[in-house]
C-alpha positions in Angstrom: -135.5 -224.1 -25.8 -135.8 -220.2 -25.3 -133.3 -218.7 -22.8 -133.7 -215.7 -21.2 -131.2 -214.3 -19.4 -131.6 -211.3 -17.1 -131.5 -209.9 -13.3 -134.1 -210.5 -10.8 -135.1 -206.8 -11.1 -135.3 -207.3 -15.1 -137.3 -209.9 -15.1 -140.8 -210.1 -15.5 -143.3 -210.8 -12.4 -144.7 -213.2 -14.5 -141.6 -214.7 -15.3 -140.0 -214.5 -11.6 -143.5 -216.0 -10.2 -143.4 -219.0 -12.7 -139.6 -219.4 -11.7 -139.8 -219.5 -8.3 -143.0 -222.3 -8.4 -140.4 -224.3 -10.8 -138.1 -224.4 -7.9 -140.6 -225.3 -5.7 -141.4 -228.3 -7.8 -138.1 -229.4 -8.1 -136.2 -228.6 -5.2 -139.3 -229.0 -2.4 -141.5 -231.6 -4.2 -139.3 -233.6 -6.2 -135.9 -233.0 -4.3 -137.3 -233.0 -0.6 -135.2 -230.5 0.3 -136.1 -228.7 3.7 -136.1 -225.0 2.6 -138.6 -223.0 4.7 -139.9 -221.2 1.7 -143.5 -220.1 1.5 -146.1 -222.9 -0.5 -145.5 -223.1 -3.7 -142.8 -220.5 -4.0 -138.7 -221.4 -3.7 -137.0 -218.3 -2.6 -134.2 -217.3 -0.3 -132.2 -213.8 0.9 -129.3 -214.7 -2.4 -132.4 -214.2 -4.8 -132.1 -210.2 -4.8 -132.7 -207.6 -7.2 -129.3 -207.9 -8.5 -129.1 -211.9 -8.7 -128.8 -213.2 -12.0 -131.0 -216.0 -13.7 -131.1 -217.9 -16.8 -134.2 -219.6 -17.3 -135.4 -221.5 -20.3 -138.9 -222.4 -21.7 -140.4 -224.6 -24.2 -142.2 -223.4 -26.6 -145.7 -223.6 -24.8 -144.5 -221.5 -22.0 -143.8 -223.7 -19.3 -140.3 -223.6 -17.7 -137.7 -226.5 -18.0 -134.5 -224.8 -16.9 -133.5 -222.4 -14.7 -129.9 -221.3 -13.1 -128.9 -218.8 -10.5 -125.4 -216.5 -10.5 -124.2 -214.9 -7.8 -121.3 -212.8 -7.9 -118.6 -214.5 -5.0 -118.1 -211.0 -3.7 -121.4 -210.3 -2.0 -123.7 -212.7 -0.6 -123.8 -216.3 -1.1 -125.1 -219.7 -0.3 -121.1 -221.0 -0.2 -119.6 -218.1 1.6 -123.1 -217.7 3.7 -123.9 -221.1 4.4 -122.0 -224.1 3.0 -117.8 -222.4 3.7 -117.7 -226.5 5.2 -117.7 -227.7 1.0 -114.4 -225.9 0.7 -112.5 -227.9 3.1 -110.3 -225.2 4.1 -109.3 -223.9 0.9 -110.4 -220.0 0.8 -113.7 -219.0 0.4 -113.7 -217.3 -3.3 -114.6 -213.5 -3.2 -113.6 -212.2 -6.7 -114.9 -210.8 -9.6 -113.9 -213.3 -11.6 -115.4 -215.9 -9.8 -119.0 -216.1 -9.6 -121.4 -219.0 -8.0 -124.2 -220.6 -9.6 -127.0 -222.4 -7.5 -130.5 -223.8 -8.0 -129.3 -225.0 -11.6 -131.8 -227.7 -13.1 -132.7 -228.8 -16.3 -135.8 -231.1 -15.0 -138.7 -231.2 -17.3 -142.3 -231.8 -15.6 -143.5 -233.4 -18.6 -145.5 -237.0 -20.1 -143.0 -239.5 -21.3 -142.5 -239.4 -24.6 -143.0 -243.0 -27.0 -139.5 -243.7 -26.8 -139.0 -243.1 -22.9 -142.4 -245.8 -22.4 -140.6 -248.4 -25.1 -137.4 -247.9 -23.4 -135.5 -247.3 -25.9 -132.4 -244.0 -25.5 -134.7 -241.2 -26.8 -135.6 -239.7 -24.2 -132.1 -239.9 -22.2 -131.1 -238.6 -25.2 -132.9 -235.5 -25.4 -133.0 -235.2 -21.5 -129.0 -235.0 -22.4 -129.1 -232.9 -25.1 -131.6 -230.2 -23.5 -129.0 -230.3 -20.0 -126.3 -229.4 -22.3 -127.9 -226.8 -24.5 -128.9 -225.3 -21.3 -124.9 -225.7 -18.9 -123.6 -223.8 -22.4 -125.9 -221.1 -21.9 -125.3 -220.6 -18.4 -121.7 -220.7 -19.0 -122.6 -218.1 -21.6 -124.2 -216.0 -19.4 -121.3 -216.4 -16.8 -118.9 -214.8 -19.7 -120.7 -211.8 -20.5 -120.9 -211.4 -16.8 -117.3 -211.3 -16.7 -117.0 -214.5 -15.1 -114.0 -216.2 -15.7 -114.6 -219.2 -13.6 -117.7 -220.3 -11.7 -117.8 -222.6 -8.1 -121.1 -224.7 -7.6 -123.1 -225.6 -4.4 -124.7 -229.1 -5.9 -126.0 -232.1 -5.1 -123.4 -235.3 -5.5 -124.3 -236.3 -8.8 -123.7 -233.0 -10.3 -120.0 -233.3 -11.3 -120.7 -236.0 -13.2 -124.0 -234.7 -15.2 -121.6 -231.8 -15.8 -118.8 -233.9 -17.5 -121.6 -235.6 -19.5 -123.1 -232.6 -21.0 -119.1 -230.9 -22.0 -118.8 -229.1 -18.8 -115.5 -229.5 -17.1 -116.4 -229.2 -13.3 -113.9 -230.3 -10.7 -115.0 -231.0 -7.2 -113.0 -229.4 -4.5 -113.6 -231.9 -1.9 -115.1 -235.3 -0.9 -119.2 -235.1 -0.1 -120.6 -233.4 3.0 -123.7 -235.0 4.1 -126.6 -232.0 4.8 -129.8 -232.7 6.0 -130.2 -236.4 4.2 -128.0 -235.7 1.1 -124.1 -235.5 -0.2 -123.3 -232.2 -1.6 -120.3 -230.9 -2.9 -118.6 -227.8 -4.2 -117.1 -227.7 -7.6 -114.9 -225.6 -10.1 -116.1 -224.6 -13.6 -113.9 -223.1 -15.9 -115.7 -220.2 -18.0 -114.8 -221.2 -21.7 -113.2 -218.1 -23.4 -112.1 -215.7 -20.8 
């Protein structure tokens, strides 16, 4: 897995065309989400020339990660559209505390022998690749000055991040949005 780690506006076109058609595959296609984005292409108004991506690769090229960091005191998808996840607590809007969105580690890839056999290979290294890629977001997050991060995610998420050596709180019980349970959760940045 190769990481890159940079700002919308450092980014390659390249890179931020191949990104945003990854979102699009998982969040559209394979999520169903309802997101008004053009064909092909996830974007919203939080991914701006100052948001903050990490985005991994394998070694042919093709994306298998990706994460976005948004800094709690400008614009976000908690403050801007999901305040309901916080359940009255405060809406965050420090430096220290930045969000992170659209964070995936799904891999558009053929099974490999193990995964057909049924064996634990491939859960393995489906595990294994999440966590390799949460520690480098949480990396990221620290040199951003980050000291903790709050999540918009799907229900599932606290859990996948426990499993993977992320310790991610939930602030509140599920909301149901447009067909799914999301919540909002607390991530402590490791070393701050």
């Amino acid at each position: 897995m190769k990481a890159i780690c940079a700002s919308r506006n450092q980014l390659s076109c390249d890179t931020f065309r191949d990104l945003s058609a990854y979102r699009y595959e998982v969040f559209v296609n394979q999520l169903g989400w309802k997101l008004g984005c053009p064909q092909g292409m996830e974007l919203d108004e939080f991914d701006r020339d100052d948001t903050e991506y990490v985005v991994a690769r394998h070694d042919d090229g093709r994306i298998n990660a990706c994460a976005r960091l948004l800094p709690t005191v400008g614009p976000n998808l908690l403050n801007d559209v999901f305040p309901f996840l916080l359940h009255g607590h405060p809406i965050p809007r420090d430096e220290g505390t930045w969000e992170v969105s659209r964070f995936t580690t799904w891999e558009n890839r053929a099974p490999s022998a193990g995964e057909v056999m049924g064996d634990d290979t491939g859960q393995m290294a489906s595990m294994t690749h999440t966590r390799r890629f949460a520690h480098a977001v949480l990396e990221r997050a620290a040199q951003l000055g980050a000291r903790r991060l709050i999540t918009v995610s799907p229900y599932g998420m606290e859990r996948l991040l426990r499993r993977v050596g992320v310790p991610a709180h939930r602030v509140g019980p599920p909301v149901a949005w447009q067909g799914q349970l999301l919540i909002a959760c607390w991530i402590d940045v490791p070393g701050t």
